[in-house]
Legacy VTK file of the C-alpha trace (Angstrom):
# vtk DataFile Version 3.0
C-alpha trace
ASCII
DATASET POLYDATA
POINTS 512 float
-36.045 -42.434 -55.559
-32.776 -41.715 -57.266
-30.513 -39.387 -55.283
-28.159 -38.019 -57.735
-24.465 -36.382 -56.862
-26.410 -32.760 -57.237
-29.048 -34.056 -54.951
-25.861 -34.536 -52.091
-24.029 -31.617 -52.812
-26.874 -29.317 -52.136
-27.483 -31.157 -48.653
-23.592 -30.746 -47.929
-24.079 -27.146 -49.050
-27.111 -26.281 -46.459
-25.357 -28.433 -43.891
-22.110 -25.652 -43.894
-24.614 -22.670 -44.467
-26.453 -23.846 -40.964
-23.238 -24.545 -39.160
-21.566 -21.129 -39.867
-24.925 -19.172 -39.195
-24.913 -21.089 -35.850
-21.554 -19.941 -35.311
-22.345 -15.942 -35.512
-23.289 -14.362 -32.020
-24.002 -11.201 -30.551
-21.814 -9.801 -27.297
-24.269 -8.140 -25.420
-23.421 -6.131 -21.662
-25.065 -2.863 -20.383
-25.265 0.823 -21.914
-25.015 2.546 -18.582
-21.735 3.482 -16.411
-21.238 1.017 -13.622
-20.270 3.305 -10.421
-18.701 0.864 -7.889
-17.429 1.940 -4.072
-14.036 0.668 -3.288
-14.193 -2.234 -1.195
-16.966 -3.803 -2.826
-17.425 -6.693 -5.289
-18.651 -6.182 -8.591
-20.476 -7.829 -11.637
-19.828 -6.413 -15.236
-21.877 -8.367 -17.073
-21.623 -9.654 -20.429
-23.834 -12.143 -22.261
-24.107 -13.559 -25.672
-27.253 -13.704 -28.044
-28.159 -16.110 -28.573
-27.694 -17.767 -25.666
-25.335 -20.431 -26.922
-22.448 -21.830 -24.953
-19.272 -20.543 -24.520
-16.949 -23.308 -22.817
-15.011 -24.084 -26.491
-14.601 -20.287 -26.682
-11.771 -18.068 -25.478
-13.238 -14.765 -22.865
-10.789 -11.899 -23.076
-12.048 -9.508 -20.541
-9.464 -6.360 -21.684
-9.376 -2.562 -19.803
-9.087 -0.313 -22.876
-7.534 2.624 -20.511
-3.831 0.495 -20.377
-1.331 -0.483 -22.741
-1.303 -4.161 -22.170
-4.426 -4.455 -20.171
-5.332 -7.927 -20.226
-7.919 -8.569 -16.727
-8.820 -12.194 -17.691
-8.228 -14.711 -20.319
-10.481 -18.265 -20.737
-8.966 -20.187 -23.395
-9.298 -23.614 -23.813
-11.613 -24.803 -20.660
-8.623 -23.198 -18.217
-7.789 -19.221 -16.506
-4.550 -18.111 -18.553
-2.873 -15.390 -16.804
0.476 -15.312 -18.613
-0.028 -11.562 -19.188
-2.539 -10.720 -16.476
-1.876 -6.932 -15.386
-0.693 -7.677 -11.653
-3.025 -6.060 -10.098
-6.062 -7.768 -11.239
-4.388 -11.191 -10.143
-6.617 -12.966 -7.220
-9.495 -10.814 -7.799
-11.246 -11.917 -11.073
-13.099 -14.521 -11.861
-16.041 -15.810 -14.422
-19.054 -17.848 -13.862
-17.957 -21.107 -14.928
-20.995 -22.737 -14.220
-22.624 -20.660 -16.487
-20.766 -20.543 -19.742
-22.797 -23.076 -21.360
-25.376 -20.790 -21.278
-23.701 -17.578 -22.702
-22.979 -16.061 -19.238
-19.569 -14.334 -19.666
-19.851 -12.071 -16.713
-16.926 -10.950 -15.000
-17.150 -10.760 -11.042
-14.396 -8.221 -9.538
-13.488 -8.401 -6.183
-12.410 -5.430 -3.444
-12.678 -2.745 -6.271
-10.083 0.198 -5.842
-9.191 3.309 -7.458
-7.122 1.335 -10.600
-10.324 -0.503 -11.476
-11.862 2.586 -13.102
-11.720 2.671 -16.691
-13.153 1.090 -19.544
-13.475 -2.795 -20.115
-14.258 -5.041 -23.173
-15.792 -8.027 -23.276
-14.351 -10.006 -26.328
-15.742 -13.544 -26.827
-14.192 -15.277 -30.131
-14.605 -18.922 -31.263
-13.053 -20.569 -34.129
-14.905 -18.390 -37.071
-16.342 -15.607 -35.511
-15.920 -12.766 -32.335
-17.783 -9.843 -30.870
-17.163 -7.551 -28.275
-18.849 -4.951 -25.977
-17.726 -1.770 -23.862
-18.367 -1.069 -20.086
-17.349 2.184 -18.439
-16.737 1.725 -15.180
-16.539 4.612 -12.483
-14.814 3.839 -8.690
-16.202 6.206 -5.929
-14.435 5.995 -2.184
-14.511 8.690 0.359
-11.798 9.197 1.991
-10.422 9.947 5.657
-11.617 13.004 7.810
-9.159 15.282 7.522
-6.364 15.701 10.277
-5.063 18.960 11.030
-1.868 19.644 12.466
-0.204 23.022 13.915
3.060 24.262 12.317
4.184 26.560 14.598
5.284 30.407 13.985
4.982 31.218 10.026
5.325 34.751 8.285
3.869 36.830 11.332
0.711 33.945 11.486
0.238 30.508 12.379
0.815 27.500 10.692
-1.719 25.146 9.860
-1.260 21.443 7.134
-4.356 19.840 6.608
-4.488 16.067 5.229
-6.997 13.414 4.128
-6.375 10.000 2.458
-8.172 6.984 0.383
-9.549 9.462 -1.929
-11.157 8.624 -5.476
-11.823 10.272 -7.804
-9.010 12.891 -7.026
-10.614 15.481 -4.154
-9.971 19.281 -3.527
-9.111 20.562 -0.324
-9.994 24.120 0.752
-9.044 26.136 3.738
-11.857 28.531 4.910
-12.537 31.368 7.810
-15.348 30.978 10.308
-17.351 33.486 7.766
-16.699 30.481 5.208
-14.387 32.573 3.163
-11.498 30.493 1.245
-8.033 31.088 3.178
-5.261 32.043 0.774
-3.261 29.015 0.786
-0.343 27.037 -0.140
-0.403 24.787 -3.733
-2.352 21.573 -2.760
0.314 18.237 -2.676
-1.420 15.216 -4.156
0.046 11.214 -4.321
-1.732 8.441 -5.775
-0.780 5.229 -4.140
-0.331 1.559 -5.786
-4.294 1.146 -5.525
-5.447 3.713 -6.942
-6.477 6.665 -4.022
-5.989 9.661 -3.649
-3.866 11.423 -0.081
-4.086 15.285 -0.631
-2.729 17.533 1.939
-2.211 21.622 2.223
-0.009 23.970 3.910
-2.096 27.462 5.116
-0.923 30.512 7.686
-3.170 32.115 9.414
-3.855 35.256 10.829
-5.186 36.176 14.405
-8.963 36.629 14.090
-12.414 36.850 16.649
-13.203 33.567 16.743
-10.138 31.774 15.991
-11.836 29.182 14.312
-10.480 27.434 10.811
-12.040 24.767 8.599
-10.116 22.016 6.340
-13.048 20.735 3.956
-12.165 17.819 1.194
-15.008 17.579 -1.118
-15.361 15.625 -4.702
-17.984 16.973 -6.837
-17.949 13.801 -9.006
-19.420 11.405 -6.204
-21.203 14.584 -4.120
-19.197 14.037 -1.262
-17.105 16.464 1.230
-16.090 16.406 4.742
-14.623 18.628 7.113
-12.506 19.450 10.210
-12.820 22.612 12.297
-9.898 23.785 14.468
-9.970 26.169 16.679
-6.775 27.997 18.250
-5.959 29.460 21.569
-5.106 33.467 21.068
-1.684 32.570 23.369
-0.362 31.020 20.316
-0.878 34.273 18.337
0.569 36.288 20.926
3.589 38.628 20.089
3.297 42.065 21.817
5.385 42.421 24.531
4.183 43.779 27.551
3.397 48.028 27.618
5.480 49.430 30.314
2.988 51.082 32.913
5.893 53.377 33.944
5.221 55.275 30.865
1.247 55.304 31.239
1.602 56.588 34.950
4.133 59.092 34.353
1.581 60.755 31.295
-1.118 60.550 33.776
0.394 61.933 36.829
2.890 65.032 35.044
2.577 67.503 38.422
3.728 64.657 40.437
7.481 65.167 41.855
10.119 62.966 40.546
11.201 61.021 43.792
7.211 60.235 44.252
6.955 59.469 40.308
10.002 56.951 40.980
8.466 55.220 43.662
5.553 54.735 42.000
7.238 53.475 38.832
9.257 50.960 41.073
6.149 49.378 42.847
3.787 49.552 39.624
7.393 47.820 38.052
7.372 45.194 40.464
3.456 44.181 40.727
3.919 43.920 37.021
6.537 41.654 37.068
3.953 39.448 38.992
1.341 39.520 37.403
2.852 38.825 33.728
5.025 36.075 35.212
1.646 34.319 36.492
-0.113 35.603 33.330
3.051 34.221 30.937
2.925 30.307 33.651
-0.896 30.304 32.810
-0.611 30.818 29.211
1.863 28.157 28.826
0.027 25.908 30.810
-2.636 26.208 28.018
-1.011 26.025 25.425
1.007 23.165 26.371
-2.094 21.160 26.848
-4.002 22.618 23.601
-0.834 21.068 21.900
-0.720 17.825 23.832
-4.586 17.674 23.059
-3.903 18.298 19.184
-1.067 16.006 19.074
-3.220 13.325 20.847
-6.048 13.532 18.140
-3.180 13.108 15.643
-2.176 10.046 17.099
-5.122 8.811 17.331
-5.230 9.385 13.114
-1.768 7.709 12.562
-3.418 4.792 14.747
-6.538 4.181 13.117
-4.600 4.890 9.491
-1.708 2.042 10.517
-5.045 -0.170 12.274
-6.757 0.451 8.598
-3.378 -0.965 6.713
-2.812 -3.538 9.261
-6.823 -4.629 7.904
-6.339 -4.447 4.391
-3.294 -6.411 4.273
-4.668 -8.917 6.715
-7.856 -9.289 4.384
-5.548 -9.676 1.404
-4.005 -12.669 3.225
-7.063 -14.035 4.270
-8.174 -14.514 0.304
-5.224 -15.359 -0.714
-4.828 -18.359 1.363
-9.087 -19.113 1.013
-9.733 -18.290 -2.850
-6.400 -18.136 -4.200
-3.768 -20.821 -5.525
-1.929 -21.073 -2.102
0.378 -24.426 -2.772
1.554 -26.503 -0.150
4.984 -27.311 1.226
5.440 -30.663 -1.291
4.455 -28.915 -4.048
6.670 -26.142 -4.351
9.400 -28.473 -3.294
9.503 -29.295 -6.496
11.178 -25.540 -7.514
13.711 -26.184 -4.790
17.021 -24.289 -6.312
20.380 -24.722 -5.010
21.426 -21.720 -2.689
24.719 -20.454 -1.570
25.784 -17.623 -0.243
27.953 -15.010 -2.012
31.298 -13.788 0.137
31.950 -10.760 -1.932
28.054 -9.483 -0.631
28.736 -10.250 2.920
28.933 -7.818 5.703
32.199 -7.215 7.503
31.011 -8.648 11.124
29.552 -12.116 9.587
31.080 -15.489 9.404
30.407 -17.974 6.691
30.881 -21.645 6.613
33.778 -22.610 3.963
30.514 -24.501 1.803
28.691 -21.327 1.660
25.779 -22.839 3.145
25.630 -21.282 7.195
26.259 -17.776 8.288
26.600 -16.421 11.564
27.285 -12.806 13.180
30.676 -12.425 14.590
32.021 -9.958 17.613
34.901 -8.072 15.773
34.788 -6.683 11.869
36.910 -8.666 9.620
39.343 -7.493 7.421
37.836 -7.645 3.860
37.975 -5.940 0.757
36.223 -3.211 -0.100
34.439 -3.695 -3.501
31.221 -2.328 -3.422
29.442 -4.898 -3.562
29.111 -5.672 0.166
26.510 -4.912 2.783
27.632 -2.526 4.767
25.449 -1.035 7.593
23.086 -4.383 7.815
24.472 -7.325 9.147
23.679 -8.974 5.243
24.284 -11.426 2.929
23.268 -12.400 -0.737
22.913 -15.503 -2.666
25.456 -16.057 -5.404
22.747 -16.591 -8.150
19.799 -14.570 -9.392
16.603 -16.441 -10.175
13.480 -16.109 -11.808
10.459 -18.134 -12.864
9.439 -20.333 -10.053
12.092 -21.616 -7.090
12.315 -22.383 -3.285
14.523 -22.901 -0.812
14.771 -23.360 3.210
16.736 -22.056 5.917
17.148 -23.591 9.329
16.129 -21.342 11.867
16.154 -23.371 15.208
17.731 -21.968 18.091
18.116 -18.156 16.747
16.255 -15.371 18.313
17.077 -12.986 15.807
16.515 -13.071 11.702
15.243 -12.087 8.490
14.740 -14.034 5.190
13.468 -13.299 1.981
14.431 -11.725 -1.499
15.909 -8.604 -2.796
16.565 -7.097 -6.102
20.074 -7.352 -7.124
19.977 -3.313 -7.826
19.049 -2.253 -3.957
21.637 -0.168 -1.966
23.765 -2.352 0.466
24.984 1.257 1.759
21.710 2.620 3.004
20.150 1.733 6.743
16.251 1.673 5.589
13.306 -0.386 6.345
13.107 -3.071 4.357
10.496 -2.667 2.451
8.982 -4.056 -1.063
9.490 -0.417 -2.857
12.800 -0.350 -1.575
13.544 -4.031 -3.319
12.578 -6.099 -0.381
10.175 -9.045 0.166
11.114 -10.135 3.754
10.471 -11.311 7.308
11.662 -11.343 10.639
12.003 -12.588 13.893
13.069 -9.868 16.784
12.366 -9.493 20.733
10.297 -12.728 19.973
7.614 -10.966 17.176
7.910 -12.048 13.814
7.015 -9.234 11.143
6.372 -8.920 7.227
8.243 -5.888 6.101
5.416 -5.225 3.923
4.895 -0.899 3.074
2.968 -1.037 6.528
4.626 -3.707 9.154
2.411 -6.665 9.267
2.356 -8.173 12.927
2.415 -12.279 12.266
1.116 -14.777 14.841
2.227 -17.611 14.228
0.957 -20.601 16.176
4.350 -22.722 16.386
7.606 -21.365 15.902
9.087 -22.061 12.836
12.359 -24.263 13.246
12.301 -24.288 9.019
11.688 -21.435 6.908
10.762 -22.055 3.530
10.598 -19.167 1.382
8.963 -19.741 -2.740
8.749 -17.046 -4.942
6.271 -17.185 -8.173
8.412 -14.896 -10.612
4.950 -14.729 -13.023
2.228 -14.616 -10.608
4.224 -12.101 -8.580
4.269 -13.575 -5.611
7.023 -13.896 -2.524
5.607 -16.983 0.432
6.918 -17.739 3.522
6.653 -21.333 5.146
6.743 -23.751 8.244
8.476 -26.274 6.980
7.531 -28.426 9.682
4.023 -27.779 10.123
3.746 -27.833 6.343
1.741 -24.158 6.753
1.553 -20.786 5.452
3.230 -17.954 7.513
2.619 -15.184 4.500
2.597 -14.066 1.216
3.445 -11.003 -0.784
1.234 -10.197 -3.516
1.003 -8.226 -6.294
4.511 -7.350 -6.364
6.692 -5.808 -9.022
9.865 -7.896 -10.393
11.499 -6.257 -13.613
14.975 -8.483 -13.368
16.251 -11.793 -10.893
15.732 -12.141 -7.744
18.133 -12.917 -5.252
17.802 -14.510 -1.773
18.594 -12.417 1.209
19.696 -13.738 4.587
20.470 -11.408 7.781
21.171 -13.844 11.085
20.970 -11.121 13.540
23.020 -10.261 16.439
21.325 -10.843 19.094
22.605 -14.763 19.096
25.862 -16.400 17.517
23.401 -19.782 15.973
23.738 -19.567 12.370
21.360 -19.611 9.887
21.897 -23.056 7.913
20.612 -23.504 4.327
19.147 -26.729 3.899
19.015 -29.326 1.085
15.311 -30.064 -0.502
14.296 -33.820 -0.511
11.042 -33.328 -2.730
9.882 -36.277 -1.716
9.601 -35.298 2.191
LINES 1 513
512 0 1 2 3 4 5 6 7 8 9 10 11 12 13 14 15 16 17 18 19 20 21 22 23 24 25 26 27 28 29 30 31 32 33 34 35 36 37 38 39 40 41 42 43 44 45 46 47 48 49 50 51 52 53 54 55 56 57 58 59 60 61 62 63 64 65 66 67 68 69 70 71 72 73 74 75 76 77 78 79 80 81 82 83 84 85 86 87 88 89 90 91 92 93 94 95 96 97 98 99 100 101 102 103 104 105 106 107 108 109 110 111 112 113 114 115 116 117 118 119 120 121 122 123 124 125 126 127 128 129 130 131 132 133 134 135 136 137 138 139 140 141 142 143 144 145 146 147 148 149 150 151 152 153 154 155 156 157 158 159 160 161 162 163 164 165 166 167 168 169 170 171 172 173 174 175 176 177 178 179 180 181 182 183 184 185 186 187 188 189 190 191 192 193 194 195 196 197 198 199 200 201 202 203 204 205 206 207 208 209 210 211 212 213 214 215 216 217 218 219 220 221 222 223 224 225 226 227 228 229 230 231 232 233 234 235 236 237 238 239 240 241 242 243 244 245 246 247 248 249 250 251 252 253 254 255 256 257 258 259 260 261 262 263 264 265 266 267 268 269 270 271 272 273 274 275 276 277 278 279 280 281 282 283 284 285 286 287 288 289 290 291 292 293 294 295 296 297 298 299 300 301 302 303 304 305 306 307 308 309 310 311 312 313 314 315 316 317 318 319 320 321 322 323 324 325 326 327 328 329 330 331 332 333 334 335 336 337 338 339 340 341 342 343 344 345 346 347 348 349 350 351 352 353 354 355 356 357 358 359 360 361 362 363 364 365 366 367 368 369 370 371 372 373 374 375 376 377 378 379 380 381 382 383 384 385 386 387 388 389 390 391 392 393 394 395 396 397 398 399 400 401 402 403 404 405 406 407 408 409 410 411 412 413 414 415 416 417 418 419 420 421 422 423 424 425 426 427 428 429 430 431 432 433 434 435 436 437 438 439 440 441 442 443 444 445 446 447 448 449 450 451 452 453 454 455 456 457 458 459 460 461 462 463 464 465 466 467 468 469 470 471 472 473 474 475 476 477 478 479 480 481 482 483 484 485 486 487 488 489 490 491 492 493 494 495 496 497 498 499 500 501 502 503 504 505 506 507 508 509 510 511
């Protein structure tokens, strides 16, 4: 049989038809609102019909409710996260081992309150896309609220009532023993980097029979309230001064004589005197220890709220170092930068070698100029050059009992004695009375299992990330994640006083 050039371009026709049907796919998720509780790990899933694969194709998983709210990018059989929004970074992830199938699910780790929104699932290969919407709703119930005494306000009492890790945001009412609402003071509400809500409110209070107060925080969205019932000692209400019984004997007893009316004024005077200084002891006796008792129960709060941070970071650490790129020592070698330290950033009571390279805390201030670019009520120094992108460098700590390393934006304020802190420009740690600390927005308590001798500190400009390192025992000490960097970074060195050993910068042999 003849096959003629018609015959061939038909087949080569049918052949393309096939292979661009083949190509065309549906993006398929659920219809219904995915309510997650913070803490948890999710699954929005996403599938395509038919089931073909999807390694050759690029996932965009997008949340429609930001600007530039890429959550996850597969392109070309690896993660991109280029323009990941930061806060998304180490807790995505797809089903690898299922994209040949269609599976384009997205798995979301330790939800919080920024995860609500709306996501889109957009799965394009070379000739064709699709996408599909989620909704997805966070629910978390916050603290029980803590309620604290004022003192004396406007003829009443005082009262501030507060609760925390609230989403969505939660209403706080004040209300009488009769369950009446209290007239109060406009609610104050702060949203935190994660997402929850902290609402607190001022009230004052009038004496009443039973004394008795309630704080209730309720969200109608996720059908949840809680409350707090105080209940306050009448002493702390107590203004009247005591009636003078002179007066009340003198309208009783009008046909008695003066001299006897004075005598009797005298003695009733004196038993009086008694009786409210024992009355006035006994009263302060109980309120002192209602107080005490009240500001016990808030400690207790601010303990369990610090223990709670203390948790959360620790967890953060924990899965950064397990599930997250956590390089070792001779790879980020390879970013070492040269560091020196800048003069004109130095405090007034620190020493520097003539190479820039060691710094040390002196006895007496030196005599240096003043232009406002120096440190000076921390014992600090800066490096000479910003960075960005990725770079490392190490510091020799042996034989120093006091220190803190890191990096700082250029733009923080060498005139200020804070904390140290990242939302003050910080990303540091430190060694003092023998405890080594991350100045993270809660103190994180480090234990280390050698002491470091080497501190190597690497900073990941894209992923967002500041690490600490042993040098020596070639491990992790900590990492800050998530952070925010808008310009260069610069590194930060403060030797302490406690001990004239100075810090040392070291050169990088990437080959160690």
């Amino acid at each position: 049989m003849k096959v003629t050039q018609l015959d061939c371009l038909c087949v080569i026709l049918l052949h393309l038809l096939h292979t661009a049907g083949s190509e065309k796919f549906e993006v398929l998720g659920p219809t219904d609102v995915i309510a997650a509780v913070a803490g948890d790990d999710i699954i929005l899933p996403c599938y395509l019909k038919p089931n073909i694969s999807a390694e050759d194709m690029t996932v965009d998983w997008l949340n429609l409710d930001f600007l530039d709210g890429r959550v996850y990018r597969y392109q070309n059989h690896r993660i991109i996260r280029d323009d990941q929004i930061p806060f998304y970074r180490g807790r995505t992830s797809l089903f690898k081992e299922e994209l040949w199938k269609g599976n384009t699910s997205l798995k979301l780790t330790r939800v919080q309150g920024t995860d609500e929104g709306h996501y889109k699932c957009l799965v394009q290969s070379k000739s064709w896309y699709d996408d599909f919407t989620i909704q997805v709703l966070v629910e978390a119930v916050g603290s029980k609220p803590v309620v604290s005494i004022e003192g004396h306000r406007e003829g009443g009492m005082g009262l501030l009532c507060e609760s925390e890790g609230w989403h969505p945001q939660p209403e706080l009412l004040w209300l009488d023993s009769e369950g009446v609402h209290l007239s109060a003071g406009p609610p104050e509400t702060h949203r935190d980097f994660k997402g929850f809500y902290t609402v607190k409110q001022h009230v004052i209070v009038q004496e009443t029979d039973t004394n008795r107060f309630t704080c209730r925080v309720q969200q109608s969205r996720i059908n949840e309230k809680i409350e707090t019932e105080v209940h306050l000692p009448s002493e702390l209400f107590d203004y009247a001064t005591p009636l003078r019984m002179a007066f009340i004997v003198l309208c009783c007893l009008g046909g008695v004589t003066v001299i006897g009316l004075s005598l009797a004024i005298c003695c009733i005077h004196n038993k009086k005197e008694v009786l409210r200084k024992e009355r006035d002891d006994l009263k302060k006796e109980r309120v002192d220890l209602w107080v005490q008792n009240n500001d016990h129960n808030g400690k207790l709060a601010k303990v369990e709220k610090d223990l709670k941070s203390q948790l959360e970071i620790l967890a953060s650490q924990l899965d950064f170092v397990n599930t997250n790129w956590s390089p070792g020592v001779e790879t980020i070698r390879r970013h070492a930068v040269n560091v020196t330290l800048d003069p004109d950033t130095a405090h007034c009571k620190l020493i520097l070698s003539q190479d820039g390279k060691q710094v040390r805390h002196g006895e007496l201030n030196q005599v240096l100029s003043d232009n406002g670019k120096r440190f000076t009520n921390w014992s600090c120094v800066l490096g000479n050059v910003g960075f960005s992108g990725k770079f490392y460098y190490e510091v020799k700590v042996e034989g120093k009992t006091e220190w803190t390393l890191g990096v700082v934006r250029k733009s923080i304020n060498m005139n200020e004695s804070l904390r140290p802190i990242p939302n003050k420009g910080y990303w540091t740690v430190e060694l003092k009375d023998g405890k080594y600390t991350a100045h993270a927005d809660s103190p994180v308590n480090l234990l280390l299992r050698e002491k470091p001798q080497k501190v190597g500190v690497f900073v990941d400009y894209e992923k967002c990330q500041v690490s600490f390192y042993n040098v020596e025992d070639r491990c992790h000490i900590y990492s800050f994640t998530v952070c925010t960097f808008t310009k260069k970074l610069y590194p930060f060195f403060n030797p302490g006083c406690s001990d004239s050993v100075s810090l040392v910068i070291c050169p990088v042999d990437a080959t160690d």
